[in-house]
C-alpha positions as CSV (number, residue, x, y, z in Angstrom):
1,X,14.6,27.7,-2.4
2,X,12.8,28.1,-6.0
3,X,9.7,25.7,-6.4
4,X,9.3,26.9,-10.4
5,X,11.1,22.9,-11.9
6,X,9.1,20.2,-11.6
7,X,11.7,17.6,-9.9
8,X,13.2,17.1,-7.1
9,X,16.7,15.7,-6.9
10,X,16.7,13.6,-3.1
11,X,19.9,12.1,-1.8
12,X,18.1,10.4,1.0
13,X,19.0,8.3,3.7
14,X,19.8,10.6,6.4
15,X,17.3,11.0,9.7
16,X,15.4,14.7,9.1
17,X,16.5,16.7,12.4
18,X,15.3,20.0,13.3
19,X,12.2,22.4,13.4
20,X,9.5,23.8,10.7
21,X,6.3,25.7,11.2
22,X,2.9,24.3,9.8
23,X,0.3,27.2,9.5
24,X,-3.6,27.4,8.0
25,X,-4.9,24.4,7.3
26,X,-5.4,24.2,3.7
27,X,-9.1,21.9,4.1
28,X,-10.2,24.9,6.3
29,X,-8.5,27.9,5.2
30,X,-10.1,27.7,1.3
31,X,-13.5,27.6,2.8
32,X,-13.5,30.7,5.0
33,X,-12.0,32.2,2.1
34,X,-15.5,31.1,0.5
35,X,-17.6,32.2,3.3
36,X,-16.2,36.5,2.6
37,X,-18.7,36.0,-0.6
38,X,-21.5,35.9,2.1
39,X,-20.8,39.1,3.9
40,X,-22.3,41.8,2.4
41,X,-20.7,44.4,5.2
42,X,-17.8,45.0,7.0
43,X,-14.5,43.4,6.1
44,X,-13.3,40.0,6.5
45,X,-10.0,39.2,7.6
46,X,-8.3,35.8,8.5
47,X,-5.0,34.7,9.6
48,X,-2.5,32.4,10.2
49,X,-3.0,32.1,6.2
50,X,-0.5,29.0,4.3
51,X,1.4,30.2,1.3
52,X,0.1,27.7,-0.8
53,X,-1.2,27.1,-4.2
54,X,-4.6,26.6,-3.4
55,X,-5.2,29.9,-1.2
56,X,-3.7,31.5,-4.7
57,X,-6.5,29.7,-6.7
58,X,-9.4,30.8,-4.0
59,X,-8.0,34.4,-3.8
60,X,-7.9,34.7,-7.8
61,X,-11.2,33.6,-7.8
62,X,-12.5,35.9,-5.6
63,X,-11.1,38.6,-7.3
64,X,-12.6,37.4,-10.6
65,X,-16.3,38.1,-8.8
66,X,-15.6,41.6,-7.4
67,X,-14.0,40.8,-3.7
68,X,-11.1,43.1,-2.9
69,X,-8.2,41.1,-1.1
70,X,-5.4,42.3,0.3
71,X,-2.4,40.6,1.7
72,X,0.1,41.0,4.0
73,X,2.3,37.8,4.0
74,X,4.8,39.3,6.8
75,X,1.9,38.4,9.1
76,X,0.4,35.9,6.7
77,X,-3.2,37.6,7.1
78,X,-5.7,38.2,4.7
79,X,-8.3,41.0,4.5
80,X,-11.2,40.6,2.4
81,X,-13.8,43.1,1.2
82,X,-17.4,41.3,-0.5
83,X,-19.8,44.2,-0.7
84,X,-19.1,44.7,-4.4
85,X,-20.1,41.1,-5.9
86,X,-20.1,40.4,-9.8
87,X,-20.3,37.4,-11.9
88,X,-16.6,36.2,-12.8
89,X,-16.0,35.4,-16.5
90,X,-16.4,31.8,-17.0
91,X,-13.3,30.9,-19.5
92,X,-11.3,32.4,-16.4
93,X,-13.1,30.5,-14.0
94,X,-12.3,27.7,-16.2
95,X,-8.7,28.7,-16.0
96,X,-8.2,28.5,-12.4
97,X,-10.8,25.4,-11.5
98,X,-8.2,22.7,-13.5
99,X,-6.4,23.3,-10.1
100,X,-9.3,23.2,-7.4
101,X,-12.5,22.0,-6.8
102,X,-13.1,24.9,-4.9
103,X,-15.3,27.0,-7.3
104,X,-18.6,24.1,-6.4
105,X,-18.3,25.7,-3.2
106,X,-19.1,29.1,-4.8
107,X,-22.5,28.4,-5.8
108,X,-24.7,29.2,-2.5
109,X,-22.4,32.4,-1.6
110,X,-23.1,33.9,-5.2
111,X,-27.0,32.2,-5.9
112,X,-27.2,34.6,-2.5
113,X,-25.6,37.7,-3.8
114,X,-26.2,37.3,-7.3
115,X,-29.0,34.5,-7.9
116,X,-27.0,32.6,-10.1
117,X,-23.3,30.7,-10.4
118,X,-21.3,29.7,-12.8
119,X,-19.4,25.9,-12.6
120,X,-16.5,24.9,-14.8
121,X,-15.5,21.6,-15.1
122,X,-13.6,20.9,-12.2
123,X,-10.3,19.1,-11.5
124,X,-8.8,18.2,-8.2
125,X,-6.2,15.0,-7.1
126,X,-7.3,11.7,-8.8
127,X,-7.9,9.6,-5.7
128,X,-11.7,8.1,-6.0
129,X,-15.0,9.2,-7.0
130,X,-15.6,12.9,-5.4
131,X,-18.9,13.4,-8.0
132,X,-20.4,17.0,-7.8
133,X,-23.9,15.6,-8.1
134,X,-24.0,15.2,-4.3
135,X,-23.2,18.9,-4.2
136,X,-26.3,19.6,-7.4
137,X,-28.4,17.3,-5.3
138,X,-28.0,19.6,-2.1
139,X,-28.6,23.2,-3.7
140,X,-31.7,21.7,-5.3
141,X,-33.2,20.8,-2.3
142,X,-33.3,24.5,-1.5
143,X,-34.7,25.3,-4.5
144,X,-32.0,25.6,-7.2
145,X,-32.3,25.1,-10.6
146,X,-29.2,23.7,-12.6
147,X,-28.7,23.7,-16.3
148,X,-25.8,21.7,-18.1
149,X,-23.5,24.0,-20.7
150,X,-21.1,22.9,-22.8
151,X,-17.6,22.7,-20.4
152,X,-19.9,24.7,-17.7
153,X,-23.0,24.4,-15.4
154,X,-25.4,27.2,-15.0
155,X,-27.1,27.2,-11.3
156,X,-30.2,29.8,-10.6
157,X,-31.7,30.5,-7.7
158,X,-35.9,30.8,-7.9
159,X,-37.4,34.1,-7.8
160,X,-38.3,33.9,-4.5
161,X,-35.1,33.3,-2.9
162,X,-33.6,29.7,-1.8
163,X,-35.5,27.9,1.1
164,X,-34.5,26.0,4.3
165,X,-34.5,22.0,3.5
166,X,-34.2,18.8,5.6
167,X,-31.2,17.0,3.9
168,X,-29.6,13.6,4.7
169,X,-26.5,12.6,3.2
170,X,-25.8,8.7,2.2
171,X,-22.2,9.5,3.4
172,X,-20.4,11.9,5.7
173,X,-19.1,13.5,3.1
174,X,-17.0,16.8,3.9
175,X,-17.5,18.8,0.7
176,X,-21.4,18.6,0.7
177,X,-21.2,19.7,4.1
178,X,-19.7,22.6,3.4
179,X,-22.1,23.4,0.8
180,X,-24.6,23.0,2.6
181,X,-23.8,25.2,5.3
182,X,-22.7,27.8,3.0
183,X,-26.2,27.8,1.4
184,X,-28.3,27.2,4.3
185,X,-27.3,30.4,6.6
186,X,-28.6,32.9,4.1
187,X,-31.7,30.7,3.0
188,X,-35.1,31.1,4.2
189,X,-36.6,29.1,7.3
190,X,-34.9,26.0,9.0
191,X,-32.2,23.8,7.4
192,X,-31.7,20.5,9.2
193,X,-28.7,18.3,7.4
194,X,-28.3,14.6,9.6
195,X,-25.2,12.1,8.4
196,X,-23.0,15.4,8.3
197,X,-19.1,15.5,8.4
198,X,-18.2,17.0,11.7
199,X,-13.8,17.4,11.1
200,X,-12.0,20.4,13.0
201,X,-12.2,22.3,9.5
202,X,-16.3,21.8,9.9
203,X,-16.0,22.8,13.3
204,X,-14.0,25.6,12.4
205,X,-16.4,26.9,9.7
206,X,-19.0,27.3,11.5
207,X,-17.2,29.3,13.9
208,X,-16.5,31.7,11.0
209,X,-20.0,31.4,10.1
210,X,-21.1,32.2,13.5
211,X,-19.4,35.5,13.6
212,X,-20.6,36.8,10.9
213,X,-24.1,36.5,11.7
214,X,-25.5,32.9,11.1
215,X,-27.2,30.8,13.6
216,X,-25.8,26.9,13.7
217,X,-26.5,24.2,16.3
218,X,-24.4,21.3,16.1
219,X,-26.3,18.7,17.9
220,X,-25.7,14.9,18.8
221,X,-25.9,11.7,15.7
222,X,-24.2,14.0,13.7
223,X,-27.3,16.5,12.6
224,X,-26.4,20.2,12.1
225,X,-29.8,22.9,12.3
226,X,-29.2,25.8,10.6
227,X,-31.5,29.1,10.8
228,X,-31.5,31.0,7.8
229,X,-30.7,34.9,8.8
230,X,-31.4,38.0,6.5
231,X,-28.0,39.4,6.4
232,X,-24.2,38.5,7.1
233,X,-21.4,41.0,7.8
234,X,-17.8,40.3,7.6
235,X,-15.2,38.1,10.4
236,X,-12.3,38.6,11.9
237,X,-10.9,35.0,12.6
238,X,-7.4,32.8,12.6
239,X,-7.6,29.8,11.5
240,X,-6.9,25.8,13.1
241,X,-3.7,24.5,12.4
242,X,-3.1,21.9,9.5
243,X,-3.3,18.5,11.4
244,X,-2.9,16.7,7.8
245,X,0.8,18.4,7.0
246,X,1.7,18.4,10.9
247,X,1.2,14.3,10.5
248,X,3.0,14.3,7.5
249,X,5.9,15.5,9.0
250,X,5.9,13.5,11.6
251,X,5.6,10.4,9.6
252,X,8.6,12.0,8.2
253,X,10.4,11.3,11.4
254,X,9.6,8.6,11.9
255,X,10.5,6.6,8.4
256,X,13.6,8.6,8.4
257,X,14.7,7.7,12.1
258,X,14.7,11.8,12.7
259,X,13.5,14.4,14.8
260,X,11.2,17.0,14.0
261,X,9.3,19.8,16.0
262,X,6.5,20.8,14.5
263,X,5.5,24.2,15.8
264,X,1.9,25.1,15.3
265,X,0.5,21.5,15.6
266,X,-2.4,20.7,17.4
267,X,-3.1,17.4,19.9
268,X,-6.8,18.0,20.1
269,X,-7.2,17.8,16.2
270,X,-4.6,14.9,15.8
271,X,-5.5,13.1,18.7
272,X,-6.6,9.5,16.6
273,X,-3.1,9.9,14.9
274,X,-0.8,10.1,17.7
275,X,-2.8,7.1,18.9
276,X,-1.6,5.2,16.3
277,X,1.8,6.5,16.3
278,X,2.7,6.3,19.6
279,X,0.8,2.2,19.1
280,X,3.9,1.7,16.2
281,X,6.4,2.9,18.7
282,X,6.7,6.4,17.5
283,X,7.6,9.0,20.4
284,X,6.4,12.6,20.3
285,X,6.5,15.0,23.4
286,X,3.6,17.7,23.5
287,X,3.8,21.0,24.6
288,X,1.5,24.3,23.8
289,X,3.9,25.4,20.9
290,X,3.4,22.4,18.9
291,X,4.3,18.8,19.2
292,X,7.9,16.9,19.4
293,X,7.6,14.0,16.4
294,X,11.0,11.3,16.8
295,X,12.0,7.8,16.0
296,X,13.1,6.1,20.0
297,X,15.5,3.7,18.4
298,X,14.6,0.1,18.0
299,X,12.0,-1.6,15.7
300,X,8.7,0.2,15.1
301,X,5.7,-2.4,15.9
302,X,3.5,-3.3,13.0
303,X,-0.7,-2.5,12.9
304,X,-3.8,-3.1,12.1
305,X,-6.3,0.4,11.3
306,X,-8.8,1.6,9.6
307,X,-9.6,5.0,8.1
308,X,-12.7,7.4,9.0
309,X,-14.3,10.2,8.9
310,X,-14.0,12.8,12.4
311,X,-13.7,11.3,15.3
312,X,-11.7,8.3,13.1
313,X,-8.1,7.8,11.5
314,X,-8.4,10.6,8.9
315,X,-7.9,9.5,5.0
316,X,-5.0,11.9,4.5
317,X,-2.7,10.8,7.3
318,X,-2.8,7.0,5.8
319,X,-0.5,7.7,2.8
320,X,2.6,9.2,4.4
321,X,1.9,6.7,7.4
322,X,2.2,3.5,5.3
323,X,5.6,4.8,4.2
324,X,6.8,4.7,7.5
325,X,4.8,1.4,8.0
326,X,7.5,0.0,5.7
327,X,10.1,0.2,8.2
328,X,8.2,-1.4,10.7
329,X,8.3,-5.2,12.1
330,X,6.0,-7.8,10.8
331,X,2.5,-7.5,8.5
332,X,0.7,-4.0,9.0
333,X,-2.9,-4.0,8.0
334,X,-4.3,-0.7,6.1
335,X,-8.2,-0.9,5.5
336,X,-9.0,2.6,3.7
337,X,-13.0,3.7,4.0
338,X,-13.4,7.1,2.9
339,X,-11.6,7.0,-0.8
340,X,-11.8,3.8,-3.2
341,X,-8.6,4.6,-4.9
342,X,-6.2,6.0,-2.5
343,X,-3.9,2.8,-2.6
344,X,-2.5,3.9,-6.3
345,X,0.3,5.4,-4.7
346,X,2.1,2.2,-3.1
347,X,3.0,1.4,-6.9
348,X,5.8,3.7,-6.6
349,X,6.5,2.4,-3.5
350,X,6.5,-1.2,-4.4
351,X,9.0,0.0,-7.1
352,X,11.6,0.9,-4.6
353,X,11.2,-2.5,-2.7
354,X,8.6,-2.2,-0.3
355,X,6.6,-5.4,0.0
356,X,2.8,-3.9,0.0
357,X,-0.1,-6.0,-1.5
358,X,-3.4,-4.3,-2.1
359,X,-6.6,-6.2,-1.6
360,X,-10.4,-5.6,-2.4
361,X,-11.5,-7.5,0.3
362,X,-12.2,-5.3,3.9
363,X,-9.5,-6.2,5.6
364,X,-11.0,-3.6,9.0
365,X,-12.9,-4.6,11.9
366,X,-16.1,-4.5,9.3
367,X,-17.5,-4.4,6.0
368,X,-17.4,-0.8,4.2
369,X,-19.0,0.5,1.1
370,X,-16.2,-0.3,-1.1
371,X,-16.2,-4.0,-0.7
372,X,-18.9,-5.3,-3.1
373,X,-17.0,-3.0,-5.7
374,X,-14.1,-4.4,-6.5
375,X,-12.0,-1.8,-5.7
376,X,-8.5,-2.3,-4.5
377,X,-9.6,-0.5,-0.9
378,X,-7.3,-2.6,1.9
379,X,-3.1,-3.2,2.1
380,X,-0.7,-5.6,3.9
381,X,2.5,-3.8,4.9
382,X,5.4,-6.2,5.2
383,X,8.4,-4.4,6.7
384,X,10.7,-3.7,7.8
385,X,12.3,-3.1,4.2
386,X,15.5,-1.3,2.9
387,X,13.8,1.5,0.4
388,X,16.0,1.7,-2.4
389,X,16.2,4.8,-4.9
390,X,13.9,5.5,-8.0
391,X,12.3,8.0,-10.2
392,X,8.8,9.2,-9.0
393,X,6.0,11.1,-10.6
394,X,3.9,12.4,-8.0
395,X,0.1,11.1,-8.5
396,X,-1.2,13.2,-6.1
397,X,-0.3,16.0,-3.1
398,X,-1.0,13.6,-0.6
399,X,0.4,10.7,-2.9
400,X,3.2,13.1,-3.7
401,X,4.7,14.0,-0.5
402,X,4.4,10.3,0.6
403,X,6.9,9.6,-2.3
404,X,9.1,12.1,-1.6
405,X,9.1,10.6,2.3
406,X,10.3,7.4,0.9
407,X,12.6,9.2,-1.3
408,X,14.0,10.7,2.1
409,X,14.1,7.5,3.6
410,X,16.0,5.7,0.9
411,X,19.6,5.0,1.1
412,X,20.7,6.8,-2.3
413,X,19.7,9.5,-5.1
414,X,16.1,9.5,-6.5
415,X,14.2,11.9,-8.9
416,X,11.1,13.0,-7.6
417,X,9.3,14.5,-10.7
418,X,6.0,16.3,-10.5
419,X,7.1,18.0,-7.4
420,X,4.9,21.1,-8.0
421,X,1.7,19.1,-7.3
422,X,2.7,19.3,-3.6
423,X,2.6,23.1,-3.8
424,X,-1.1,23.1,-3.7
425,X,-1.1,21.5,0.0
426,X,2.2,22.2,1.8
427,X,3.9,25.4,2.5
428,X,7.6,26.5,1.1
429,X,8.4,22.7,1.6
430,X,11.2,22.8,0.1
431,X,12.8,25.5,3.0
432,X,11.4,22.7,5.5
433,X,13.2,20.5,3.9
434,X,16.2,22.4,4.2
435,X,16.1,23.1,7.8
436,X,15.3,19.4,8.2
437,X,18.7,18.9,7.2
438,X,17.6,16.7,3.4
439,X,19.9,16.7,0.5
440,X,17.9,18.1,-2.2
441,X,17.8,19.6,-5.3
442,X,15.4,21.4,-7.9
443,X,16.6,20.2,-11.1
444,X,15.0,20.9,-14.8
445,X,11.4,18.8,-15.6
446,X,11.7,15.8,-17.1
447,X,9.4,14.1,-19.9
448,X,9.8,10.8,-18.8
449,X,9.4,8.5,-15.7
450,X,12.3,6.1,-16.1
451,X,14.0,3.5,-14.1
């Protein structure tokens, strides 16, 4: 099925039945991608590789500083070559980063190989603050020096080469992480990083990392030592599942009242979600293949969560989860930690009938940093409610597929419009779709989000 129009056409209200595949995740997959800028010998080649907008934006980029990629989809494998590394041009830099934040994540790879990088403005999904000063703040403390251009930043590594740092982060937060790890493995001396994020995608990372040379000690509290090493060679490495889309699709099944087998999904990375699902009355049947995701019949039980970062209820399963949340009995509670914003999408929801008030109060088991802000960070689920038809614009990817669940789940035709946004995330969802059984239909892009 052709993804090139911009809406969707959904005839919904029939349960999704049958199996899809979920490959790469896309959080992890981008960043190994990264990580091929580091080796400076061998080859680096990854698999189990999504077909999705983003890996497009990473490979391009790659390209654009020298790295030879090949491809061989059949096998969806990916073999990269980084011993040739040259500055890219920046207006086509700029091109490509209105659809990523991925090129901040350049920066140590080429202040190694090059001693300086390049930064565009960057773009990414509207969902809260995600400001890049944390990650200017991080290559500074090994030593960087950062100079604002007009539309671009200008990053320089000293003469002497960057140096190990001691570096605490105010928040967990996943992308500084990664940048530091990035830039610490090739720097000189010790880094130690405490309050780091420590998801699968981290996890898996470092494994990467690992094999190609670095030397990383995850230890307890969340603190991550890293000894800077001289050289890096290439890896050869498949990567973790995508526990975000596997979730999705569940959630899927369950605000449908389908069926769906999601092959390649993981229980060890998704174990908080199917804690929660199975706590709603959601049923799903493991096995080593992937995991079984079905409604049991019967009401679905209202909740009371909280997002968090690893080992908690990750950010990205909550939107397609409060969708199903509408069809479930009584007042679910929804208090959202990680992203101040994330609640724009229940507009669109509300639209369609769903009874879902959003609150600035902390409405979790504690106080979090977003409640002397005023921002609109907790939500009251009343359900269950019939969804009825409407035209959508997608906010979001994550926003965006949990519209076109609802879509699925109404009783009647809506226009999904923007669909293209959930390219960047989810791969060939429209076949999934298909083999799911759904009614839908590309149709031509419309101007306007009407009634």
């Amino acid at each position: 099925m052709t993804t090139t129009e911009s809406v969707l056409k959904v005839r919904g209200g029939k349960p999704l039945k049958g199996e899809i595949t979920v490959r790469g995740a896309k959080n992890f997959v981008s960043k190994a991608l990264v990580a091929t800028l580091l080796g400076s010998e061998g080859e680096s080649t990854l698999s189990n590789v999504p077909r999705i907008r983003d890996v497009g934006v990473v490979k391009r980029m790659l390209k654009l500083h020298g790295v030879t990629v090949t491809t061989n989809e059949s096998k969806d494998v990916m073999t990269m070559n980084a011993q040739k590394v040259v500055n890219g041009e920046i207006k086509e830099i700029a091109q490509l980063a209105g659809a990523s934040r991925i090129p901040i994540l350049f920066c140590g790879p080429l202040l190694h190989r090059l001693g300086e990088a390049y930064i565009p403005d960057l773009g990414g999904c509207k969902i809260g603050d995600r400001p890049i000063d944390y990650h200017f703040g991080a290559l500074r403390q090994f030593g960087a020096e950062i100079e604002k251009m007009e539309g671009a930043v200008r990053i320089l590594a000293p003469d002497e080469g960057l140096k190990g740092a001691k570096i605490a982060l105010e928040y967990p937060s996943v992308g500084t992480t990664e940048q530091v790890l990035l830039t610490a493995v090739l720097a000189k001396g010790v880094t130690e990083l405490s309050n780091a994020a420590v998801e699968p995608e981290i996890i898996d990372l470092i494994a990467v990392l690992q094999k190609m040379g670095a030397i990383i000690n995850v230890q307890t509290d969340r603190v991550i030592k890293i000894e800077g090493v001289d050289s890096l060679k290439g890896y050869n490495h498949t990567s973790l599942s995508d526990r975000i889309e596997a979730a999705s699709w569940g959630c899927a099944a369950l605000a449908t009242g389908g069926d769906i087998f999601v092959r390649g999904a993981d229980q060890l990375s998704m174990m908080a979600f199917l804690n929660v699902f199975r706590k709603i009355g959601g049923g799903f049947d493991i096995v080593e293949e992937g995991i079984r995701f079905y409604h049991p019949g019967g009401d679905l039980k209202s909740i009371a969560f909280e997002t968090d970062v690893h080992p908690g209820f990750m950010t990205d399963w909550q939107q397609p989860l409060v969708v199903a949340l509408t069809q479930a009995k009584g007042h679910s509670i929804v208090h959202e930690t990680v992203y101040e914003n994330r609640f724009g999408f229940t507009q669109a929801l509300r639209d369609m009938g769903a009874q879902i008030q959003v609150y600035s109060d902390c409405l979790g088991s504690s106080a979090c940093r977003f409640g002397a802000r005023n921002f609109r960070h907790s939500a009251v689920i009343n359900g269950p409610t019939q969804l009825k038809p409407k035209h959508i614009v997608v906010p979001d990817l994550r926003g965006g597929f949990s519209h076109l669940i609802a879509a699925l789940a109404a009783d009647g035709e809506s226009l999904v419009e923007g669909i293209d946004l959930i390219d960047r995330g989810y791969e060939n969802f429209g076949d999934k779709l298909e083999a799911l059984g759904a009614d839908v239909t590309y149709v031509q892009g419309s101007s306007s989000a009407g009634a």
